[in-house]
Structure formats: structure tokens, C-alpha cells
C-alpha positions in Angstrom: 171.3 17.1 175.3 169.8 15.2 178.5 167.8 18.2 179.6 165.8 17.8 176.4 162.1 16.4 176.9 161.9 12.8 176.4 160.7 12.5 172.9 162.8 15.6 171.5 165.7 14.0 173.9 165.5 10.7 171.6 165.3 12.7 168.4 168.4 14.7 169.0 169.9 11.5 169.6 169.4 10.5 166.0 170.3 14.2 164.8 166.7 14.8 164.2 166.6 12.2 161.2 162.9 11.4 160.2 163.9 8.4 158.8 164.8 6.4 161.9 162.7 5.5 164.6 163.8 7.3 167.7 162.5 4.7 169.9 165.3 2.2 168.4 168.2 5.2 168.3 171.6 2.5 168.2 173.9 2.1 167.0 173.5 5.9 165.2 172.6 7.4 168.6 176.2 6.2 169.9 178.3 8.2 166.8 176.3 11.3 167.5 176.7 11.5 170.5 180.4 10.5 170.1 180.7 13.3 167.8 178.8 15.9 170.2 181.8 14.8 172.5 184.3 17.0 170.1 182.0 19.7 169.5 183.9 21.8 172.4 187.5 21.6 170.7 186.3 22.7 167.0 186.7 25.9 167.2 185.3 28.2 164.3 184.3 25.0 162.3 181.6 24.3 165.4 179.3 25.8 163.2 179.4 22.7 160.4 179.4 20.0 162.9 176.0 18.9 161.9 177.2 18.1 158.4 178.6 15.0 160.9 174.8 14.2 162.0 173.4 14.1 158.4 174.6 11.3 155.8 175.5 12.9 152.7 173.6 10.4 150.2 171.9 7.0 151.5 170.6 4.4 149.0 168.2 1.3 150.0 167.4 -1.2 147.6 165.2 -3.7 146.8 167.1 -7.2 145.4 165.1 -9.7 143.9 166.4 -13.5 142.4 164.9 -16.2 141.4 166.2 -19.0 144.3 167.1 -22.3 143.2 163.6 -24.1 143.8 162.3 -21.2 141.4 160.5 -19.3 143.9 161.1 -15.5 144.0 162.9 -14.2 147.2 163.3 -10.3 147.9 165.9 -9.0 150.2 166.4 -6.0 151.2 169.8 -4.0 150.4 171.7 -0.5 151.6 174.7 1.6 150.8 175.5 5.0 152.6 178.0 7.5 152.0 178.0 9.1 155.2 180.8 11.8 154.2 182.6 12.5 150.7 184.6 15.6 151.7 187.9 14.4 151.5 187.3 12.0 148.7 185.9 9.3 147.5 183.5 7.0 149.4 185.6 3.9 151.3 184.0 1.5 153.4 182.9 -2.6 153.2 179.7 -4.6 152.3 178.3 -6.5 155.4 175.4 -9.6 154.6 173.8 -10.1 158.3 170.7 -11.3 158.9 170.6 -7.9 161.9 171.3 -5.4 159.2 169.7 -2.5 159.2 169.7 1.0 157.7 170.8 2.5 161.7 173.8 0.1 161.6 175.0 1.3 158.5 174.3 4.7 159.1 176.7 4.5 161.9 179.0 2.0 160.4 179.3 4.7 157.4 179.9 7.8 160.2 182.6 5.8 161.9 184.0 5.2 158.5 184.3 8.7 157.3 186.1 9.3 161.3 188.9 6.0 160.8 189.8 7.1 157.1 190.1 11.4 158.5 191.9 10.0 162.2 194.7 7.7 159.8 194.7 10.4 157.3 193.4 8.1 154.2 192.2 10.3 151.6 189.0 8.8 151.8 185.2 10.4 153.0 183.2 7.3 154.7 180.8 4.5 153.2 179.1 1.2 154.3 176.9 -1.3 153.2 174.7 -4.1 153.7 171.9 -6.7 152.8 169.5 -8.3 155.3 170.6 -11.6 154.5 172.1 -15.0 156.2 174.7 -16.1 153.6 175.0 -19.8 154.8 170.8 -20.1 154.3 171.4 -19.9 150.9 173.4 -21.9 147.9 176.4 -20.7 146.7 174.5 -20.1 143.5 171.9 -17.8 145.2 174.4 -15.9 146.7 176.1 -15.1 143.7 172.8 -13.9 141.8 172.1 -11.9 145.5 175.5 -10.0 144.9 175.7 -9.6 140.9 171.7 -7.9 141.9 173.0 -6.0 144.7 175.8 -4.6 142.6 173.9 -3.6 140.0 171.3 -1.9 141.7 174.1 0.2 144.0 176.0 0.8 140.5 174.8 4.3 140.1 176.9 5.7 143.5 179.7 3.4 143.5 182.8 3.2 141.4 186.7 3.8 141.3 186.8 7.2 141.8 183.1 7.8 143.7 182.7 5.1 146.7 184.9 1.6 146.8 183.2 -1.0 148.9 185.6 -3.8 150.7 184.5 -7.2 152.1 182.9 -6.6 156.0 180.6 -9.4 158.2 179.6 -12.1 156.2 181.6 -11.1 152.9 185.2 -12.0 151.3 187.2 -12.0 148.5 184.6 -14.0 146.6 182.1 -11.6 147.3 184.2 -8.2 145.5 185.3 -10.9 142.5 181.9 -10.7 142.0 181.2 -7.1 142.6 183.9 -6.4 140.6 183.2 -8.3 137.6 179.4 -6.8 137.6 180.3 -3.6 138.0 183.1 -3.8 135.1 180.4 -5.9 133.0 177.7 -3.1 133.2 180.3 -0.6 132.6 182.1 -2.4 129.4 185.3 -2.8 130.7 187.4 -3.7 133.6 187.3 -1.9 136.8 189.1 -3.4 139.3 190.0 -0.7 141.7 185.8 -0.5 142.1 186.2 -3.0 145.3 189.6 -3.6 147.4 189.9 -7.2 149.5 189.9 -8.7 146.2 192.0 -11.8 145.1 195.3 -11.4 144.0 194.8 -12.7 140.9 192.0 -9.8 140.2 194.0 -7.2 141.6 194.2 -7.7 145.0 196.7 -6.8 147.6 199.3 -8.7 149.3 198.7 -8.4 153.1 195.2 -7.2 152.5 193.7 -10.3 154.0 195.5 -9.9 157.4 195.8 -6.0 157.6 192.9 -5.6 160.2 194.1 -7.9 162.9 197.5 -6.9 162.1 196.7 -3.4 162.7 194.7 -4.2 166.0 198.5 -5.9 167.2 200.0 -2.9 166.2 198.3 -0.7 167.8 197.7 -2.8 171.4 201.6 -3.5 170.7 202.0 0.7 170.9 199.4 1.1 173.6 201.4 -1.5 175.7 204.5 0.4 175.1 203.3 3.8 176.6 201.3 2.0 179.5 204.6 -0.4 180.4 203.2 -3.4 180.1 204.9 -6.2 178.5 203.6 -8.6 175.6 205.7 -11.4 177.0 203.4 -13.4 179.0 200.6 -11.1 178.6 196.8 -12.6 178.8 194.7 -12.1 175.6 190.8 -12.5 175.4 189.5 -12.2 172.2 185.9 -11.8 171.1 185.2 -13.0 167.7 187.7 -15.1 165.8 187.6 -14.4 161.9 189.3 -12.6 159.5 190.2 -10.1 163.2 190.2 -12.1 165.8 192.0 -14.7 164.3 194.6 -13.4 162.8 195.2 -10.6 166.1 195.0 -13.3 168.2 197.7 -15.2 165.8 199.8 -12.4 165.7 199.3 -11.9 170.1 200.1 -15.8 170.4 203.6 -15.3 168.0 205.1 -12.6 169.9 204.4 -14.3 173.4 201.3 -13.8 174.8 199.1 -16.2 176.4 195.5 -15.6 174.5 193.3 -17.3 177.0 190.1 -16.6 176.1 188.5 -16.9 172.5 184.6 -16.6 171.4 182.9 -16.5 168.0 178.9 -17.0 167.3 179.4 -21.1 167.6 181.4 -21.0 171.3 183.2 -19.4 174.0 186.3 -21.4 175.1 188.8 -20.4 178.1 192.3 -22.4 178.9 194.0 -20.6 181.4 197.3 -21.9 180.6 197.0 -20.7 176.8 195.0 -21.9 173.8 197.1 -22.8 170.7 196.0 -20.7 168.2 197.3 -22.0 165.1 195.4 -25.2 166.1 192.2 -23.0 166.9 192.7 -21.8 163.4 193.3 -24.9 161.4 190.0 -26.0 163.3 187.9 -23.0 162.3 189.3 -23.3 158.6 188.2 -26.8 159.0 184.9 -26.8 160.1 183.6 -23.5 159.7 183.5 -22.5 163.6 184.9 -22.8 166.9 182.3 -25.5 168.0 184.2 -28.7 169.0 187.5 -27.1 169.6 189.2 -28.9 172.2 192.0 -27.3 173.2 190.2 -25.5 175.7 186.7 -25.6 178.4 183.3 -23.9 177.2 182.5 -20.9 179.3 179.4 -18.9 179.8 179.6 -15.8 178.2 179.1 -13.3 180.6 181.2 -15.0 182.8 184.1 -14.2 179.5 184.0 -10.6 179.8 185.0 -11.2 183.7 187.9 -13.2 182.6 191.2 -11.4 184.1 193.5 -10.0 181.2 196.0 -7.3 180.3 194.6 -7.2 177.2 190.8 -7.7 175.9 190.1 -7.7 172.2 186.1 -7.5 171.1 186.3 -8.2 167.2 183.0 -9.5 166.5 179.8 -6.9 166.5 178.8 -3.4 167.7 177.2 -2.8 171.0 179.0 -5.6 172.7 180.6 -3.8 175.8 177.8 -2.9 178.0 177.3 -0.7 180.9 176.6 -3.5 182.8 179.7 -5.7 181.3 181.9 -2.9 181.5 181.6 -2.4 185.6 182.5 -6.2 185.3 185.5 -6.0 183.3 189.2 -6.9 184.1 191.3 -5.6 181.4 194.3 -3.0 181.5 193.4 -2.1 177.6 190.6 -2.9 175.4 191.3 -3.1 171.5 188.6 -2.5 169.7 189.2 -4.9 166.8 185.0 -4.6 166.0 183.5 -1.5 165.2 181.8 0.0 167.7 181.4 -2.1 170.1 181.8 0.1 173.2 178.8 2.0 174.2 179.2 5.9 175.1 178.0 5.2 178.4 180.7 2.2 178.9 183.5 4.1 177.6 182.4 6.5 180.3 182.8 3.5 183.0 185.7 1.7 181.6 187.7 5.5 181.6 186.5 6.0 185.2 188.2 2.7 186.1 191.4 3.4 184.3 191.2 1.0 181.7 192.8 2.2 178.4 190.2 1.6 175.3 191.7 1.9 171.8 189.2 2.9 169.6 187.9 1.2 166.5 188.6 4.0 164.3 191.9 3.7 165.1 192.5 0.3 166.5 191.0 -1.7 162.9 192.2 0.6 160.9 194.8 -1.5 159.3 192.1 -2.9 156.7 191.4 0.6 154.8 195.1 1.6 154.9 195.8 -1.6 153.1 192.7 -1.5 150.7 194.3 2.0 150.2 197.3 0.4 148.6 195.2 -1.9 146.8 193.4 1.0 145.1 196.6 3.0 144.5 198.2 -0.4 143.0 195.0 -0.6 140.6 195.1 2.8 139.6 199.1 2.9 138.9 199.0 -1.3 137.9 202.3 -1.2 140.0 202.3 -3.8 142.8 204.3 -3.5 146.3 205.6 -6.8 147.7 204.1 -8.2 151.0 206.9 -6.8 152.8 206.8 -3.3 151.3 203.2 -3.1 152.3 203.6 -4.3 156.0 206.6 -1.5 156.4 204.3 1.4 155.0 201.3 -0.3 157.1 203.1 -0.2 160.0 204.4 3.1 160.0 200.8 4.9 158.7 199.2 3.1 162.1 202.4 3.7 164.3 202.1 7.6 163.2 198.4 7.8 163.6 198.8 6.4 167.1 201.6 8.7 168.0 199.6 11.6 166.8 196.1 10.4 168.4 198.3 9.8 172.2 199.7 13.4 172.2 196.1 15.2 171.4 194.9 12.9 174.2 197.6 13.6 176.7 197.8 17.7 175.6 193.6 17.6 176.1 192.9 15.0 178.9 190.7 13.2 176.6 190.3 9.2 176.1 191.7 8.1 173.1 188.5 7.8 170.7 187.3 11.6 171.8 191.3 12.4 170.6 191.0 10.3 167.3 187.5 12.7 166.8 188.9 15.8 167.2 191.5 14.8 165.0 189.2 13.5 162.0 186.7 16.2 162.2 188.9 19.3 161.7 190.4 17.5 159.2 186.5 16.5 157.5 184.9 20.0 158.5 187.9 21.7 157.0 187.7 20.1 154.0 184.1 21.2 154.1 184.3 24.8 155.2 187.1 25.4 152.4 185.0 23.2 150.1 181.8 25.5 150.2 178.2 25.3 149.9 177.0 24.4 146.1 175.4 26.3 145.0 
């Protein structure tokens, strides 16, 4: 693609797609090109690869409310099923004030690529509103949401796309979609949404399933690269609903998590940070800002920070080329999604540092909403326990399976995960057919 002219260069880049501007190509630019990275291991289903490059159905809405002060605000809302192949459309709801319709283009590709690598029977979807949730009332955000839901209502449902809480959304946030979906509908829906409270027909575990899945899988990366959890150093970027509860999970089995960052501060203690006081401090006031069981620390200066293990759970785009050459890590965990550039996986691979790729890495979320949405369906419910053994042995297998196509190929991890999830999408196309 390189030897492309400039300007047909920077449309490739964005799979030709009129819609986006190539002079602004990220963070879809990165997932084509990560899945022009497989194209030499597909075989006879090379010829549907750019079913990958074009999203199958992308909706952006307009969502007006009447604000508290009776003014009339307008903010702007998206949903994208990248990929319905395999099934139905899976994939959260994220309210940023950054949002755009590139992000969740890309968050949707890597979507339908997590659910294929893990084996979910689920294509890939993602959504979003432009929108700061804390600069508005809790009443305005509710009338944002009930709008939102409403106006996305004719693509999603139980058995057509299933969105789950992402950036800026939670429980709260599907009780709500749930409720407006199943009120427009005339009856109750609740496996429409998964990350939903218990009492609504949530999932036990749910809540924790990401960052337990980014343990599991660092746990399993450590096991194949020798390198003990005992004593290990932890840095962890971003310290929600992933961060938190990885780093939780790092701190319980005996690691030393050093380092932790979310959008309020960056904090470093050398000697360990206690994370179950970090956490009762964010669950108190709302951030990391004031913590003071560790030192503030610039932020570049963070991703220099010596580790074993280095977790980025916050945004995509975060790892650099430049903040790669800097970084000290024997294994990065990708507990965001994307957050490694193509051209800083390149570095970090050249320096021998193991990266364990979103779509496998964060996994752990989907595979539980997946029991969420089997639970609904069958109104059968698993105990906590029985839904961290199945967890654990879905991510254990996918890693197992994901190493040996790495080793057998000499490819990083993520271009193993890809070559894994898009024989199993483009098969289910090929057999699928054309209509009509």
C-alpha cells in the first residue's frame, strides 16, 4: 500500500470509504491495515477480505431533548454493525465528548475480530454519542439515552445487535436502554443490552469480566514467557471498570502495581500502591485526583516507568511510535481497545516485548455478556462461580489456540488472533453467499 500516490495512499488507508476524510484516517486506518496484515495467510477466502474494509450497515443519528433550563440541545449519535456473518450484532455504547463516526467504525471492526478470535457467536457492533455525561444532570442524561434508544431501535434488538455499557456508560445506562427498547416494543426485552443490573437480568461477574480477563490472559502470557507474578511490577493506564479491577486482581495474586493513571492523575510508588485503597478512593470521589498513597508523575515520563508488565486500559491510540521506542515492559496487555498503533506494534515486536492484543486480551467482557444473553434467552441463571469457571476456560482456550498459530506462523499475537477471526468471519461469508 505505501507505493500508492499520496492521496490514493490515504484513501486505501480508509478502504476507499467516501465517507471519511482521508486526511484524519485513525483509528479506522489502524484495523485496515491490521487486517491487510492477514491477507497473505487466507488462502482462497483472499478474495472476500474487503467485506473486512466495508461496514455492513452504519446508522448516525440526530438526538434532540429538551435540557433542564428548557433550552433545546442536539447531540449527535452512531451505531455500526461492522460484521453480522456469524450472528447477531455484539458490541457496547460509548458517551465521549471525542466520539466520532472513525472511532466507531474501528471500534465496531475490532468487535467483529474479539467475538470470531474467542469464538462468540457474535458479528461486531459499536456505538456512541458525542457527549460529556458529567456536563449534564442526571435527568438529561436519561432523556439523552431513552432518545438515543429510540432512534437506534430499528437495528438493534435480541436477536439483531445487543449493545453493552463501554466509555462513559454502565449498568444505569442499559436499565434504561432496556426499558425503552421493551417500552416501544410492548413487552419486555431484556436480553436487548448485556452489563445490566442483576435485578433486570444481569449477570453475575459481568461487572468485573473485562479486567478479569486482561489477568487471565497476562497470567497465561507470563506462564509461556517464564516470568513470575510474584513480585512482578504492574503499570496500569486507566483505572475503571479495567484498570481497576486488573490491577485488583494483579495486586491479590502478588504483584507490585506501581504505576496507575486515569484522566484526573498519574501516580507512581515504587514500593507498591494499595489498590483496594486506590479503589475505595475513586469510588469515593469520582477520580484518582488526591490519592495519596503514591507521588504524581508526568506522563510521558509513565510510559518509561520499568515493569514486567504494562497494562493501557483507558483509550485507543495511546502507545505511540514515539512512546513505544521508550518503553520498558516484558508484555503489554492491552486492557483498552486499540491502543497500540500499527507502527508501534512494529517497534515494540522488534524489541521483543510481548503485546497481547485487545481482541483477545479484554475479551472477558463479551464472553460474559454472552452468558448474560444466553441466561435471558433460557431465564436460567449460572452462579458467580459457574460463570468465572466457563470464563476462564473460554479465554484460557482462546489463548492457547491464538499462541500456537503464532508460534507455527512467526507472527505477533494480534496478526495470530486475525488470522484466526477472519477465516472463521469470511467463511461464514463465502458459505453464506451473495443475496441476491
Amino acid at each position: 500500500m505505501s507505493a500508492l500516490p499520496g492521496s490514493d495512499y490515504a484513501k486505501a488507508r480508509i478502504g476507499g470509504l467516501s465517507y471519511l476524510n482521508p486526511a484524519a484516517p485513525e483509528p479506522w486506518a489502524s484495523f485496515v491495515e491490521q487486517i491487510e496484515r492477514v491477507r497473505p495467510y487466507l488462502g482462497d477466502l483472499e478474495r472476500w477480505i474487503e467485506t473486512l474494509k466495508h461496514p455492513k450497515r452504519t446508522l448516525i443519528v440526530d438526538v434532540p431533548i429538551e435540557r433542564d433550563d428548557g433550552t433545546i440541545a442536539h447531540y449527535e449519535g452512531y451505531r455500526v454493525q461492522h460484521n453480522l456473518s456469524r450472528g447477531p450484532g455484539k458490541g457496547g455504547i460509548r458517551f465521549h465528548p471525542d466520539v466520532t463516526l472513525n472511532e466507531v467504525m474501528a471500534l465496531s471492526g475490532w468487535m467483529t475480530v474479539k467475538n470470531a478470535a474467542i469464538g462468540l457467536p457474535f458479528g461486531g457492533a459499536k456505538g456512541g454519542i458525542r457527549l460529556d455525561p458529567k456536563s449534564v444532570s442526571k435527568g438529561e442524561l436519561q432523556r439523552i439515552t431513552r432518545r438515543f434508544t429510540s432512534e437506534i431501535g430499528i437495528i438493534i434488538g435480541p436477536d439483531r445487535d445487543i449493545p453493552a455499557p463501554d466509555v462513559g456508560t454502565n449498568e444505569m445506562t442499559m436499565a434504561i436502554m432496556m426499558d425503552t427498547f421493551s417500552m416501544n416494543r410492548g413487552g419486555t426485552a431484556t436480553g436487548v443490552v448485556t452489563g445490566k443490573p442483576i435485578a433486570l437480568g444481569g449477570s453475575l461477574g459481568r461487572r468485573e469480566a473485562t479486567g478479569r480477563g486482561v489477568f487471565i490472559t497476562a497470567r497465561e502470557a507470563a506462564r509461556h514467557l517464564n516470568v513470575p507474578l510474584e513480585g512482578a511490577r504492574v503499570v496500569v493506564q486507566g483505572f475503571g471498570n479495567v484498570g481497576g479491577i486488573g490491577a485488583r486482581l494483579f495486586h491479590e495474586s502478588g504483584a507490585r502495581v506501581i504505576a496507575i493513571a486515569d484522566h484526573a492523575a498519574t501516580l507512581v510508588n515504587e514500593a507498591g500502591i494499595d489498590i483496594p485503597a486506590a479503589l475505595a478512593h475513586v469510588a469515593a470521589k469520582g477520580s484518582l485526583a488526591g490519592f495519596a498513597g503514591a507521588s504524581a508523575i508526568d506522563i510521558e515520563d509513565f510510559w518509561r516507568l520499568e515493569c514486567e508488565f504494562l497494562v493501557p486500559a483507558a483509550l485507543e491510540g495511546q502507545i505511540t511510535p514515539q512512546r513505544a521506542e521508550g518503553i520498558r515492559t516484558r508484555i503489554v496487555v492491552e486492557g483498552a481497545n486499540g491502543p497500540t498503533t500499527p507502527a508501534a506494534d512494529d517497534i515494540l515486536r522488534n524489541r521483543g516485548i510481548l503485546v497481547v492484543p485487545d481482541v483477545l486480551a479484554n475479551a472477558g467482557g463479551v464472553t460474559v455478556s454472552y452468558f448474560e444473553w444466553v441466561q435471558d434467552f433460557s431465564s436460567f441463571f449460572w452462579t458467580e462461580d459457574e460463570i468465572n469457571d466457563r470464563l476462564e476456560r473460554i479465554m484460557v482456550g482462546a489463548f492457547n489456540a491464538i499462541w500456537q498459530i503464532a508460534d507455527e506462523k512467526q507472527v505477533s499475537l494480534r496478526t495470530a488472533a486475525f488470522i484466526i477471526a477472519c477465516h472463521r468471519v469470511l467463511e461464514a461469508r463465502a458459505e453464506r453467499g451473495l443475496y441476491p
